[in-house]
C-alpha atoms as one frame of an Amber mdcrd trajectory, in Angstrom:
protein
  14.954  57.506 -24.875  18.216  56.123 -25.084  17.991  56.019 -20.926  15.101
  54.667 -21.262  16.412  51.805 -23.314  19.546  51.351 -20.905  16.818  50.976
 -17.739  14.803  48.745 -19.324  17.342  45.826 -19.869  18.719  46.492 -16.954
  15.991  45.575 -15.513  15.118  42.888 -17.152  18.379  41.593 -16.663  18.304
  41.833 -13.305  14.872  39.606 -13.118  17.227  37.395 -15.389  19.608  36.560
 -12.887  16.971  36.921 -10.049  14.868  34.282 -12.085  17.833  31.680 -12.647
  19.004  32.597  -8.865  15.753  31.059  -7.536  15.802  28.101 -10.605  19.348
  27.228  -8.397  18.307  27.244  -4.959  15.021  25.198  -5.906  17.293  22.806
  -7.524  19.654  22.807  -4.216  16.599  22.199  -2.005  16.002  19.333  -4.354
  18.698  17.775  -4.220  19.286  18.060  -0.358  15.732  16.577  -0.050  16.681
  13.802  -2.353  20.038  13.468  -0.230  18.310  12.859   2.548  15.636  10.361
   1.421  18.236   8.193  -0.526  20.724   8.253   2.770  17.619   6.827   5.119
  16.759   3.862   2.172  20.473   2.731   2.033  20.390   2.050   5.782  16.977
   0.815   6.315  18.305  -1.722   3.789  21.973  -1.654   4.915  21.498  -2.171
   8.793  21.092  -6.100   7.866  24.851  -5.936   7.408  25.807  -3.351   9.799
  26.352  -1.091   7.765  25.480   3.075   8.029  25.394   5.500   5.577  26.455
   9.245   7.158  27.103  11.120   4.311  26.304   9.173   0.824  28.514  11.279
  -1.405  31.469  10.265   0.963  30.632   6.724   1.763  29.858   5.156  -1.549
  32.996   6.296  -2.934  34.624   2.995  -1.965  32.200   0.971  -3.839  32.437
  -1.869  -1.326  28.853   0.189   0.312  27.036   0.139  -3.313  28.325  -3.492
  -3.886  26.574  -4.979  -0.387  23.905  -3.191  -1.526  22.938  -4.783  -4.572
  24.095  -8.041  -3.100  21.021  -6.970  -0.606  18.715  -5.892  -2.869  19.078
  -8.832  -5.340  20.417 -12.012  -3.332  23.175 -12.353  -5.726  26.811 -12.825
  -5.055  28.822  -9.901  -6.825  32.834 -10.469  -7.723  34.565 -10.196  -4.392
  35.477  -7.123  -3.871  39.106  -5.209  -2.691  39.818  -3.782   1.066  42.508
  -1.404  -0.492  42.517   1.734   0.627  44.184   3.288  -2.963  42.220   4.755
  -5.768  42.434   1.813  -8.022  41.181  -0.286  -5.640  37.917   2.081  -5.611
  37.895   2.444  -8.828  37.937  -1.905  -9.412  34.964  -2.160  -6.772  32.910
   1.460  -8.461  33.683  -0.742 -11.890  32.373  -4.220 -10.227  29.085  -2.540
  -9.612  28.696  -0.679 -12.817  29.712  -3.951 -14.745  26.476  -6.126 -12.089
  24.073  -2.997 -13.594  25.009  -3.784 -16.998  23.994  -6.723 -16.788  20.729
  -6.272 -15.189  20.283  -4.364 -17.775  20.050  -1.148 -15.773  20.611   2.039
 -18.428  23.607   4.433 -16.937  24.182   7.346 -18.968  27.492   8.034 -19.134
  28.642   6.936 -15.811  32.083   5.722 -15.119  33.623   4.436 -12.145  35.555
   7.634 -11.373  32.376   9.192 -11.444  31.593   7.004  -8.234  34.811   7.358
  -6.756  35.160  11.496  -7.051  32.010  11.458  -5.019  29.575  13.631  -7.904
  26.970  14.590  -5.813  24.683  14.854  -8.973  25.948  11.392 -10.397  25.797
  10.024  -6.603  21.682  10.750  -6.459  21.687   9.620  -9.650  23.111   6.270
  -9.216  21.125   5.782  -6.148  17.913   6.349  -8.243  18.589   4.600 -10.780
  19.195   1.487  -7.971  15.965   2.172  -6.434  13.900   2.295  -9.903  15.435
  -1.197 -10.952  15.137  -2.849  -7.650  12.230  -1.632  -5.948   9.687   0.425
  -8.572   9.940  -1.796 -11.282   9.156  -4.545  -9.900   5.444  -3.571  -9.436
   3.167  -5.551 -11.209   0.013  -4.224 -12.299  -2.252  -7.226 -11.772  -5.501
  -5.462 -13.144  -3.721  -4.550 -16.657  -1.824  -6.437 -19.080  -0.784  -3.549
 -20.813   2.734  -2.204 -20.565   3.546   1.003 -18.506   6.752   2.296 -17.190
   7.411   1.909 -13.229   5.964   5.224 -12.534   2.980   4.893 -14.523   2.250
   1.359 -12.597   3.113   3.174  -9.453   0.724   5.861 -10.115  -2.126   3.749
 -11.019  -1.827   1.392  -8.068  -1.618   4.163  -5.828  -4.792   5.728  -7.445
  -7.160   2.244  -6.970  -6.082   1.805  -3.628  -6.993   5.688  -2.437 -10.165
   5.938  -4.807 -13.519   7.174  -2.868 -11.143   8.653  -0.366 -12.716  11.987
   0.737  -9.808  15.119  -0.091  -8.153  12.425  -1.776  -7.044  13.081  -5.898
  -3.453  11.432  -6.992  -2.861  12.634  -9.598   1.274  13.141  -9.371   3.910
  12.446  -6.492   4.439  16.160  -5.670   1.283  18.374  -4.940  -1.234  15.570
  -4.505   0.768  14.184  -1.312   1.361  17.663   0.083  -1.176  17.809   3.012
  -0.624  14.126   3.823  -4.334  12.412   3.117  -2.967   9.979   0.797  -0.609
   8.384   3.190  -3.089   8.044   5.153  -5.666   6.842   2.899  -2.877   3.886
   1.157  -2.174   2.772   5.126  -6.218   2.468   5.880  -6.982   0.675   2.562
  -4.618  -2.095   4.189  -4.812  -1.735   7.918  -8.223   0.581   8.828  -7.385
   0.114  12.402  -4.510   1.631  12.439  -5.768   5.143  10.863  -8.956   6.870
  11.649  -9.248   8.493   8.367 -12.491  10.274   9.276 -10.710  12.450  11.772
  -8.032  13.789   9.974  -8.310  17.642   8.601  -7.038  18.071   5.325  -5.746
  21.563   6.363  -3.591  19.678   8.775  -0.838  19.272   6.458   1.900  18.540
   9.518  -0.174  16.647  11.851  -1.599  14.218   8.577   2.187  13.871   7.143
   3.429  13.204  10.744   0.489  10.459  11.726   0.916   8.249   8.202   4.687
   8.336   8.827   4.489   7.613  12.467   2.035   4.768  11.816   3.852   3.101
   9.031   7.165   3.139  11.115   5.670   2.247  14.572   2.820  -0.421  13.333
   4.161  -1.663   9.662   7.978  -1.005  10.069   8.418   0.851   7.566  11.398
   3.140   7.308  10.532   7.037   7.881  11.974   8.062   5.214  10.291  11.449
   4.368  10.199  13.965   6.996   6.678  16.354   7.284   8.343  19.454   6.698
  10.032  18.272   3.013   6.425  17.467   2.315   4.544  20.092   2.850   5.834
  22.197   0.533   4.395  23.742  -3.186   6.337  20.874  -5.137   7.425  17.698
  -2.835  10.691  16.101  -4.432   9.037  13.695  -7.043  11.589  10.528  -6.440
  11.966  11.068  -2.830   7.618  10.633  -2.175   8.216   7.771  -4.818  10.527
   6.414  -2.991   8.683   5.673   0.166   4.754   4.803  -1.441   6.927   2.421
  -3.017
């Protein structure tokens, strides 16, 4: 009995640290999806100064990156900021930027400017989210409604009206329900129908859908590709990254 016992948590303790194994390299995936998305939207707004993004956890530690950016993204002039090459001259430019948040009125938990400057790769995404909620999700405006929802509510909603009647087409999230690639399509035909023939896509086509809306959007709208098939078509697509580009 006593064996018995022994056997029994060790099994169970093994499923333990199988369980919270897998929780980890989800969570890795995640974020390397999410790496990857946020790297492309810095440049496709960056390239108007010249400026490219390799690796985001190493080039923003500077904070002269992040403060173009959000001159970019809100056609404001920021405090100048300094060329030095030593820490506290990071840390002055990470503060700059923090301090140009505040003020918009943009919530950071916790974040300092050595947070920035260490190069957190959990902060980093974090940071860059928190950029692209303020200055391009939130500033949808739900026309049809007066009442008040939060950015991804709006997001949702508008995303719904414009894909409604849309055969194989159900939003109802921005993970599963953009998985095999209709709704892309469906959001570019609402606009453009000449540029998608919606009626000859197969919905069991994940790749070939996800490939054709991304193609599209980049070739005849400009739009950065920003998501690449493969992170799509998977059980849960990365929630902020697929927000990130409907958006």
């Amino acid at each position: 009995m006593a064996s018995e016992g022994w056997m029994r948590r060790r099994v169970e303790s093994d499923a333990s640290a199988f369980e919270k194994g897998r929780i980890n390299v989800l969570a890795q995936e995640r974020q390397a999806v999410q790496k990857k998305t946020f790297t492309k939207w810095l440049n496709a707004h960056l390239k108007r100064v010249n400026i490219k993004v390799d690796d985001m956890y190493l080039d923003l530690r500077d904070g002269i990156v992040l403060h173009k950016l959000l001159e970019i993204l809100s056609g404001e002039k920021l405090p100048k900021v300094s060329r030095g090459k030593m820490r506290i001259h990071k840390l002055e430019n990470s503060d700059k930027v923090l301090q140009f948040l505040k003020m918009k009125k943009v919530h950071l938990e916790n974040m300092g400017a050595h947070d920035i400057v260490d190069g957190s790769a959990r902060l980093s995404l974090g940071l860059v989210w928190t950029i692209i909620l303020r200055f391009q999700i939130q500033d949808i405006v739900m026309e049809e409604s007066a009442e008040k929802r939060s950015a991804k509510e709006a997001l949702l909603l508008w995303v719904q009206r414009k894909t409604a009647g849309y055969p194989g087409v159900n939003v109802k999230n921005f993970t599963s329900s953009f998985r095999d690639g209709l709704a892309f399509n469906a959001l570019i035909h609402k606009h453009r129908p000449d540029l998608i023939n919606y009626d000859g896509l197969v919905q069991s086509e994940h790749l070939d859908n996800l490939n054709n809306a991304f193609d599209v959007a980049e070739q005849d709208l400009g739009l950065a590709k920003l998501l690449d098939a493969v992170d799509v078509d998977v059980n849960v697509p990365d929630e902020k990254s697929v927000m990130t580009y409907v958006a």
